[in-house]
DSSP file (Angstrom, degrees, kcal/mol; ACC not computed):
  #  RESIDUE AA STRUCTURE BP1 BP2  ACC     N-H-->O    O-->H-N    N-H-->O    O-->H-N    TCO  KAPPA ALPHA  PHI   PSI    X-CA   Y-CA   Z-CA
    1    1 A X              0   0    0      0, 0.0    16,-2.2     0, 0.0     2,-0.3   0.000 360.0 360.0 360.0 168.0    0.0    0.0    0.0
    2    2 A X  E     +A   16   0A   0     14,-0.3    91,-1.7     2,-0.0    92,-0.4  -0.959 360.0 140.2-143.0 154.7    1.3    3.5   -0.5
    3    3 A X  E     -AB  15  92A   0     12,-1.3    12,-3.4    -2,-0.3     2,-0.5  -0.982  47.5 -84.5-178.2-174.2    0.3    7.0    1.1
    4    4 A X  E     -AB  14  91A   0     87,-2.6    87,-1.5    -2,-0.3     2,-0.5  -0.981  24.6-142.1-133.9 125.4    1.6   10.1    2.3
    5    5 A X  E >   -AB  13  90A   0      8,-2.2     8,-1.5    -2,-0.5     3,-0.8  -0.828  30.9-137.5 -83.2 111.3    3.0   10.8    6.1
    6    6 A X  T 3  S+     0   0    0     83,-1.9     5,-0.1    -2,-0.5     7,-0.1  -0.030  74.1   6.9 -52.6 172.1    1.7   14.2    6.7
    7    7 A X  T 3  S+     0   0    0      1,-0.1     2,-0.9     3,-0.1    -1,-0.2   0.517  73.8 157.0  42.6  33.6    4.3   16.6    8.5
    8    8 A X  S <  S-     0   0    0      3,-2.0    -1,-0.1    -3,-0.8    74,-0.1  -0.692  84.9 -27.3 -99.1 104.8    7.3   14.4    8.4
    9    9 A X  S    S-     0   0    0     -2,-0.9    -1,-0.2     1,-0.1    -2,-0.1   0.560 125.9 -49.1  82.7   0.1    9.9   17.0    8.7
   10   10 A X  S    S+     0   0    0      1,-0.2     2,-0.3    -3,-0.1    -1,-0.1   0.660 117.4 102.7 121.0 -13.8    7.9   19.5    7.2
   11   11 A X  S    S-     0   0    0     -5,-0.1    -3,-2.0    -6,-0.1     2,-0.9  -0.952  71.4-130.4-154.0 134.5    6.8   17.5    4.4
   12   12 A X        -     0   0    0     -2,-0.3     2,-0.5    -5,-0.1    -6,-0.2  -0.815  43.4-166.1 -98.3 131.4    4.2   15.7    3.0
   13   13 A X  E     -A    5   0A   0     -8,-1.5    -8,-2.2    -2,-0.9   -10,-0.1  -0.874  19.4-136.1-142.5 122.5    6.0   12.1    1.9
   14   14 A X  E     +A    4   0A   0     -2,-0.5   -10,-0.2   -10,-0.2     2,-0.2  -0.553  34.5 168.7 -76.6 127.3    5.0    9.2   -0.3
   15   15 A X  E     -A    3   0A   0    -12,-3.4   -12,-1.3     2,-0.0     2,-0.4  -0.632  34.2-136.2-116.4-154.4    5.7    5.9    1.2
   16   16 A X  E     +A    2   0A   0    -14,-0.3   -14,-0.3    -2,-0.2     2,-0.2  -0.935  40.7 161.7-138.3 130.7    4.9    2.4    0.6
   17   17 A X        -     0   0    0    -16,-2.2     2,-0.2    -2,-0.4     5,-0.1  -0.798  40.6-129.7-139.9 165.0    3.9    0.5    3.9
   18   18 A X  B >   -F   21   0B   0      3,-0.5     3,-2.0    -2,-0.2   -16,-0.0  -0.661  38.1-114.7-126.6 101.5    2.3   -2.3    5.0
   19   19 A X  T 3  S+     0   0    0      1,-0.3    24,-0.2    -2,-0.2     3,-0.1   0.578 103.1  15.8  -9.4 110.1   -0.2   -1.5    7.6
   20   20 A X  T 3  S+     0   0    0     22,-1.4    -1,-0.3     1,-0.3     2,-0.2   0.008 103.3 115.8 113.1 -55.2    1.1   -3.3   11.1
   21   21 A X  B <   -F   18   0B   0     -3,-2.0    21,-0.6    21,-0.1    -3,-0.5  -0.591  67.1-133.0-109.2 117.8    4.5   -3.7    9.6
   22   22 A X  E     +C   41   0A   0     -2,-0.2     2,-0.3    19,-0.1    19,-0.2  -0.459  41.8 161.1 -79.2 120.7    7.7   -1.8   11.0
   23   23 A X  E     -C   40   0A   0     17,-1.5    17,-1.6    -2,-0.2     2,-0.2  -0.983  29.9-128.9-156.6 173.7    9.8   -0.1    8.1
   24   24 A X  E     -C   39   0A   0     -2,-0.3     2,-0.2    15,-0.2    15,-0.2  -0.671  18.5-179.9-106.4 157.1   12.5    2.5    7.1
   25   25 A X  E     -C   38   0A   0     13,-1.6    13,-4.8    -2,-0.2     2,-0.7  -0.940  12.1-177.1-155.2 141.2   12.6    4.9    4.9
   26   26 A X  E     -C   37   0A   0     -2,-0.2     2,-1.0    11,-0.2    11,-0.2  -0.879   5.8-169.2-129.3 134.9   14.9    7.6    3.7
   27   27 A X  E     -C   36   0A   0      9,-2.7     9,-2.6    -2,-0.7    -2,-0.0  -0.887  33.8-121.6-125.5 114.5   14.1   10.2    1.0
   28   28 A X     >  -     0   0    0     -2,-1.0     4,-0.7     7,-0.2     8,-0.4   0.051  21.6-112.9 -43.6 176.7   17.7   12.2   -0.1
   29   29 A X  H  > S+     0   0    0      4,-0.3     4,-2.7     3,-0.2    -1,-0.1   0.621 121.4  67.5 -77.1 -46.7   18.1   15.6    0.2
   30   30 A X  H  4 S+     0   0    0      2,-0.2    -1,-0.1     1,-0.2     4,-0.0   0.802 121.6  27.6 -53.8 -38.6   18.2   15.7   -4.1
   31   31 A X  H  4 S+     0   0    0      1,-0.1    -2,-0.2     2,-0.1    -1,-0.2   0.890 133.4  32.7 -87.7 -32.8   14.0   14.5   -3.3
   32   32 A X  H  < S-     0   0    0     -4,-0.7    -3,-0.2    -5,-0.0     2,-0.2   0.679  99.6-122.5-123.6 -29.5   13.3   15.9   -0.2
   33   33 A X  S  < S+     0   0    0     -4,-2.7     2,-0.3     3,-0.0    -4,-0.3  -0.496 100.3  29.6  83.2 -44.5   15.3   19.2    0.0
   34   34 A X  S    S-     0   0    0     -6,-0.2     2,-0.4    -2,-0.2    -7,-0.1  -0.960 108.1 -82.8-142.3 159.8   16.6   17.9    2.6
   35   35 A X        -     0   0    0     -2,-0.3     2,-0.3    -9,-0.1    -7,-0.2  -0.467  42.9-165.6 -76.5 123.1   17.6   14.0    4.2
   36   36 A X  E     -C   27   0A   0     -9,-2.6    -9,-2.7    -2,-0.4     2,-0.7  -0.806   5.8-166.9 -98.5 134.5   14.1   12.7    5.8
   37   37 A X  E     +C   26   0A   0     -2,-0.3    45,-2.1   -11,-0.2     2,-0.5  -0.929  13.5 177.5-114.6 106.4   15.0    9.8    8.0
   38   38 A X  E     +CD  25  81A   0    -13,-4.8   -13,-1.6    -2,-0.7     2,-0.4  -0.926   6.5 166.8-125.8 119.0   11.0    7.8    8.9
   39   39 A X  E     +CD  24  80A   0     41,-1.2    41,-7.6    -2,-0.5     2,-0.2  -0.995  29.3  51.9-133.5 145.4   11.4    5.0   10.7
   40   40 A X  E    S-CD  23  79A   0    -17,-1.6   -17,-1.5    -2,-0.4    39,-0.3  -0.916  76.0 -41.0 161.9-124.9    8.2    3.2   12.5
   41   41 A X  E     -CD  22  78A   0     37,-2.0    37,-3.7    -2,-0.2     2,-0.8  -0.995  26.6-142.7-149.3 140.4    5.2    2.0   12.1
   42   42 A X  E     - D   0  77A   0    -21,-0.6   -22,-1.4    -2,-0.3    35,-0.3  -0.800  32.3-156.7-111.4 109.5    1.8    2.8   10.2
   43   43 A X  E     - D   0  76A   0     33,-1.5    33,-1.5    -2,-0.8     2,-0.4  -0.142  23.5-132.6 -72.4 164.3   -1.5    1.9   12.2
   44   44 A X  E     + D   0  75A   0     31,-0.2     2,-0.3   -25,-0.1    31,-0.2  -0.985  45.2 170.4-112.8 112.5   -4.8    1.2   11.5
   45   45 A X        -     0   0    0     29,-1.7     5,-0.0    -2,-0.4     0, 0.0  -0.754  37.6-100.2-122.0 163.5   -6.9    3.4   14.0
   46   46 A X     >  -     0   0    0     -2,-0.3     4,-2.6     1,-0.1    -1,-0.1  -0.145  43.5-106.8 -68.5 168.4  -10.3    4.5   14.7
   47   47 A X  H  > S+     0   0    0      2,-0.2     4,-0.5     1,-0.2    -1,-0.1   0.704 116.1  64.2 -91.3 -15.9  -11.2    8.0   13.5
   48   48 A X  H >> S+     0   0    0      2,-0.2     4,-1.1     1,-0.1     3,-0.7   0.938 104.9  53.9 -40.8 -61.7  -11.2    9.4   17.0
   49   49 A X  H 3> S+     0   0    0      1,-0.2     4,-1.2     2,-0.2    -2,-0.2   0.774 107.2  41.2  -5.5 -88.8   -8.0    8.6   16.8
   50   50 A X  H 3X S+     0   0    0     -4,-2.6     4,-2.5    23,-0.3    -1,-0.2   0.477 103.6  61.6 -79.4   3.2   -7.0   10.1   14.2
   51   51 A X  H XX S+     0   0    0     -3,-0.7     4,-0.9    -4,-0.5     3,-0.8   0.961 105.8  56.1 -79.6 -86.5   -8.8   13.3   14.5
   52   52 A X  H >X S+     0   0    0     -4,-1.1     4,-2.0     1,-0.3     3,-1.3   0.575 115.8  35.3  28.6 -94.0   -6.6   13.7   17.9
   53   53 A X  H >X S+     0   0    0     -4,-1.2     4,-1.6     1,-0.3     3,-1.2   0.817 117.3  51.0 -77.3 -50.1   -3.5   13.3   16.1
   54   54 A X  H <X S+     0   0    0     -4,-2.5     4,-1.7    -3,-0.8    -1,-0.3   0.745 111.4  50.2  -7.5 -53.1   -4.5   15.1   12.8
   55   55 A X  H <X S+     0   0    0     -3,-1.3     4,-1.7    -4,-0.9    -2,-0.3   0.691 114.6  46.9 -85.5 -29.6   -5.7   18.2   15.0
   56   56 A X  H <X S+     0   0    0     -4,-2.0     4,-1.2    -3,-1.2    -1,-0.2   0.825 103.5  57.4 -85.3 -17.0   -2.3   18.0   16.7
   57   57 A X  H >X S+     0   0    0     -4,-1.6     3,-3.1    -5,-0.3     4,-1.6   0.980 107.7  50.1 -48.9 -94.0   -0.6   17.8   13.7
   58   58 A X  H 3< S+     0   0    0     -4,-1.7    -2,-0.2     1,-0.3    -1,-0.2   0.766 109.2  58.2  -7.4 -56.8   -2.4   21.3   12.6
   59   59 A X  H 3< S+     0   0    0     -4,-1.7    -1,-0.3     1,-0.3    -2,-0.2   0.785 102.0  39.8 -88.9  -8.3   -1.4   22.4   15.3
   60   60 A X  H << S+     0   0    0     -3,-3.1    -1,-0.3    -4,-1.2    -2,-0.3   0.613 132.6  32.7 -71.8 -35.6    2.3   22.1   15.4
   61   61 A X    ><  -     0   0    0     -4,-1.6     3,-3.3     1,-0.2    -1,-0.2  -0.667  60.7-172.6-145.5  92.9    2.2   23.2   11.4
   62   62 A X  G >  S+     0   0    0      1,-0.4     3,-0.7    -2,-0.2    -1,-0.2   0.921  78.8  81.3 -64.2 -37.4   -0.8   25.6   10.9
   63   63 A X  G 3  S+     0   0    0      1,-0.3     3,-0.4     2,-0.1    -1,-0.4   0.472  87.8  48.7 -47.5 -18.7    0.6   24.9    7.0
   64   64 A X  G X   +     0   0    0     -3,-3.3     3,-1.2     1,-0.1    -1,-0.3  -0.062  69.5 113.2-124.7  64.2   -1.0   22.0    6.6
   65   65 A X  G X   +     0   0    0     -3,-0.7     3,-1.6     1,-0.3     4,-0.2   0.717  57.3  89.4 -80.7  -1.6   -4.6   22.5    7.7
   66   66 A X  G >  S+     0   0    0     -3,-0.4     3,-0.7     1,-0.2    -1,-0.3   0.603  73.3  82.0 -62.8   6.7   -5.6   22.0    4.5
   67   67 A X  G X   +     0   0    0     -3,-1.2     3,-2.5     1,-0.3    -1,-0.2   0.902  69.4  80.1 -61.6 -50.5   -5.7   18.0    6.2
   68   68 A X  G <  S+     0   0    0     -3,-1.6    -1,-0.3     1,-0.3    -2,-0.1   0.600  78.2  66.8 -55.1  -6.1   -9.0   18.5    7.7
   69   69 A X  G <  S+     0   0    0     -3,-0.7    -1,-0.3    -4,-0.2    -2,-0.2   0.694  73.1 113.2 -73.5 -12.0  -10.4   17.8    4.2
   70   70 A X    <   -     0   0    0     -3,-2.5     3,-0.1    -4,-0.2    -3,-0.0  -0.297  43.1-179.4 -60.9 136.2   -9.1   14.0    4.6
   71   71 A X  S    S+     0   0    0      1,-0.2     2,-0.8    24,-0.0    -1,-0.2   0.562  71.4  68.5-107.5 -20.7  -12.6   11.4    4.8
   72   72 A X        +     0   0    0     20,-0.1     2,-1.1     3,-0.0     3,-0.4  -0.838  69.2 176.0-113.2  88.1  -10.9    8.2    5.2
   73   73 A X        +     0   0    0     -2,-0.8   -23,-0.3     1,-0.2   -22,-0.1  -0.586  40.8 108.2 -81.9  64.8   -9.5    8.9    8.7
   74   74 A X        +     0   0    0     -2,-1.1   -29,-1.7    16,-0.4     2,-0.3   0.393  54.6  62.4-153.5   2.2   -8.0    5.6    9.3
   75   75 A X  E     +DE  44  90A   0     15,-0.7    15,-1.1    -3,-0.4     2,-0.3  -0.924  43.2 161.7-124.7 159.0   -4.3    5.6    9.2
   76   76 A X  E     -DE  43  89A   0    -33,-1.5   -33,-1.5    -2,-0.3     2,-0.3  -0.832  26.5-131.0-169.1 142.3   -1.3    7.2   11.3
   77   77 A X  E     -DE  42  88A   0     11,-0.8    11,-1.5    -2,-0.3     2,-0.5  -0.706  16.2-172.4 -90.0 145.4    2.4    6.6   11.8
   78   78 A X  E     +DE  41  87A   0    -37,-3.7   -37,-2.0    -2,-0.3     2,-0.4  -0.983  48.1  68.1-127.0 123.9    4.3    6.3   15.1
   79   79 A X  E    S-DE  40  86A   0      7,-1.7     7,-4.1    -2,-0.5     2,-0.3  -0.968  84.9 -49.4 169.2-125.3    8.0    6.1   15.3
   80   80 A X  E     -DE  39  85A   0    -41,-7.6   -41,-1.2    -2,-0.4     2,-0.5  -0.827  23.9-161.9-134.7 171.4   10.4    8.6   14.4
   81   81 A X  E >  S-DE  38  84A   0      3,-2.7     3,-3.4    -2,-0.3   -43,-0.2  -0.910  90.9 -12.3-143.7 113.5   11.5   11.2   11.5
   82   82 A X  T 3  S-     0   0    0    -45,-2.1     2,-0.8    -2,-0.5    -1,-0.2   0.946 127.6 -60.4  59.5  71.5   15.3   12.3   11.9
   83   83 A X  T 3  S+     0   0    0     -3,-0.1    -1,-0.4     1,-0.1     2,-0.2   0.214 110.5 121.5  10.2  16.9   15.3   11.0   15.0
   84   84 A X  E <   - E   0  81A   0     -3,-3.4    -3,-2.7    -2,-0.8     2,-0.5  -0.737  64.6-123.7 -77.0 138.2   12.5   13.1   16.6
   85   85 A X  E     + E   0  80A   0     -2,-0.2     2,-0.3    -5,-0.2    -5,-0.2  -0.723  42.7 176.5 -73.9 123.7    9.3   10.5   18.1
   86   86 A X  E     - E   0  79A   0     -7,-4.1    -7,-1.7    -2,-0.5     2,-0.4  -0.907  40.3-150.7-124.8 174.3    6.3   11.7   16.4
   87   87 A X  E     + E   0  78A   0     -2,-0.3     2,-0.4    -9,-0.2    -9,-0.2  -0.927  42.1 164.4-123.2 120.4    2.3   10.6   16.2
   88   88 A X  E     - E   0  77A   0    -11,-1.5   -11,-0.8    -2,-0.4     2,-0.3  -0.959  34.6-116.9-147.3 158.2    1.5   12.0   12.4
   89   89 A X  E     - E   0  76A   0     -2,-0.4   -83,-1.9   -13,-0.3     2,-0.3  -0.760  23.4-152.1-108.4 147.7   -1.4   11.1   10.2
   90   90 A X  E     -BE   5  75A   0    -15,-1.1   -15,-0.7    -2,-0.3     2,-0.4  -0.917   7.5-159.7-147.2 139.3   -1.3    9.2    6.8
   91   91 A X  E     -B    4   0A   0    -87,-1.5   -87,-2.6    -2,-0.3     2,-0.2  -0.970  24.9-131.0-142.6 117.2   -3.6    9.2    3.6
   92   92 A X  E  >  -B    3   0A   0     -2,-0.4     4,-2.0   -89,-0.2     3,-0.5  -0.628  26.7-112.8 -87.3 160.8   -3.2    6.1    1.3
   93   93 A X  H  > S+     0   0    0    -91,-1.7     4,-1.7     1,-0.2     5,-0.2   0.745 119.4  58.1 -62.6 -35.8   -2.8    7.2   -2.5
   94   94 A X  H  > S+     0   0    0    -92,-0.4     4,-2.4     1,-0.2    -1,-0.2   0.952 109.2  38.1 -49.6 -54.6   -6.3    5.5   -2.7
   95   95 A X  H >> S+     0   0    0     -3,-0.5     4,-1.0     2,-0.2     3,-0.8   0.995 115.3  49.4 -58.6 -60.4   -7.9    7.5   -0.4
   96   96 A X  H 3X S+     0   0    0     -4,-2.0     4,-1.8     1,-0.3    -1,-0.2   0.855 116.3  47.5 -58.7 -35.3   -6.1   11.1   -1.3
   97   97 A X  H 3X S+     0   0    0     -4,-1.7     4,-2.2    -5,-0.2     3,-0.4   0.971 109.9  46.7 -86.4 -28.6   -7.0   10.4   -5.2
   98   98 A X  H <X S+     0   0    0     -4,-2.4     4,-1.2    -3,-0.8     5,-0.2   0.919 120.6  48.4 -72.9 -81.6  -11.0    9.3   -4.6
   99   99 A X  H  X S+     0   0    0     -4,-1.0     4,-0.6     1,-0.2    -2,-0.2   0.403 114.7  40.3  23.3 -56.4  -10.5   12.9   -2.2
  100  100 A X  H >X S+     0   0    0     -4,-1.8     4,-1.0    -3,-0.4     3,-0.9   0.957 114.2  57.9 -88.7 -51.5   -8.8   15.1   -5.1
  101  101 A X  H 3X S+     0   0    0     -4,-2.2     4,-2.8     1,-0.3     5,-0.3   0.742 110.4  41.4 -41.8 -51.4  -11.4   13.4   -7.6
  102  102 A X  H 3X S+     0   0    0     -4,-1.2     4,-5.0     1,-0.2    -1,-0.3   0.965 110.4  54.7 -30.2 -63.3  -14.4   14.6   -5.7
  103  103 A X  H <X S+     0   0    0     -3,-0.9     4,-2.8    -4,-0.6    -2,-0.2   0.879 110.8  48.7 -57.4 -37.8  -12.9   17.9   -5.1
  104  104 A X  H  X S+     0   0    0     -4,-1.0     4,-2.6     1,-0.2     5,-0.2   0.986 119.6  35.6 -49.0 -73.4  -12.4   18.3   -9.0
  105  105 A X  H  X S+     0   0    0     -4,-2.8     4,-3.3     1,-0.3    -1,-0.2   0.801 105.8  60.5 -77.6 -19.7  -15.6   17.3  -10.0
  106  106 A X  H  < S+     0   0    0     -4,-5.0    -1,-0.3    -5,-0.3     3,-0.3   0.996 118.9  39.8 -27.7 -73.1  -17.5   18.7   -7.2
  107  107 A X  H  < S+     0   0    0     -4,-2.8    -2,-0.2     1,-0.2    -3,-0.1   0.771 119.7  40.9 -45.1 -38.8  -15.7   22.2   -8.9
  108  108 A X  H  <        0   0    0     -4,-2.6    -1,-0.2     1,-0.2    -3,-0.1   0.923 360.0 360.0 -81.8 -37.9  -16.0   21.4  -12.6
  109  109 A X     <        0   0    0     -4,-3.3    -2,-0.2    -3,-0.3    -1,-0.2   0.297 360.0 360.0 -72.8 360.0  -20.0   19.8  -11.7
């Protein structure tokens, strides 16, 4: 599965995970601007859950409030990013494209 870890570093960052399943990842400086070091794990959580850690998210980086649009509230990583522990929220590529599609055609409709 694949998605993007909101606010890791700064940065919103495609990984490919498997839900449950401990993994690393490093995105270069040449990708990233700068080297993102994510190591941990990506849950499957209730949407309580993830509103909590969404909303703190926001609030640590007003820059990406544009988040609160996410509808499938149902994933978030725990571990670490450049050796900081974080709680951050995660949007599989499924979700974030049924999401943008709406928004498009909502606009175009």
């Amino acid at each position: 599965m694949k998605g993007f870890i909101y606010n890791a570093a700064g940065l919103s960052i495609p990984v490919e995970f498997t839900p449950g399943v401990p993994f690393r990842f490093e995105c270069p400086e040449e990708d990233c601007g700068k080297v993102v070091v994510i190591e941990g794990v990506i849950e499957e959580v209730d949407e309580v859950e993830f509103t909590k850690v969404l909303e703190k998210t926001i609030k640590e980086n007003p820059s990406f409030s544009k988040i609160r649009e996410i509808t499938s509230r149902r994933f978030v990583f725990k571990g670490k990013v450049n050796e900081r522990e974080v709680t951050l929220p995660v949007e599989s590529f499924q979700d974030f494209t049924e999401r943008f599609l709406r928004e498009v055609l909502i606009l175009k409709g």
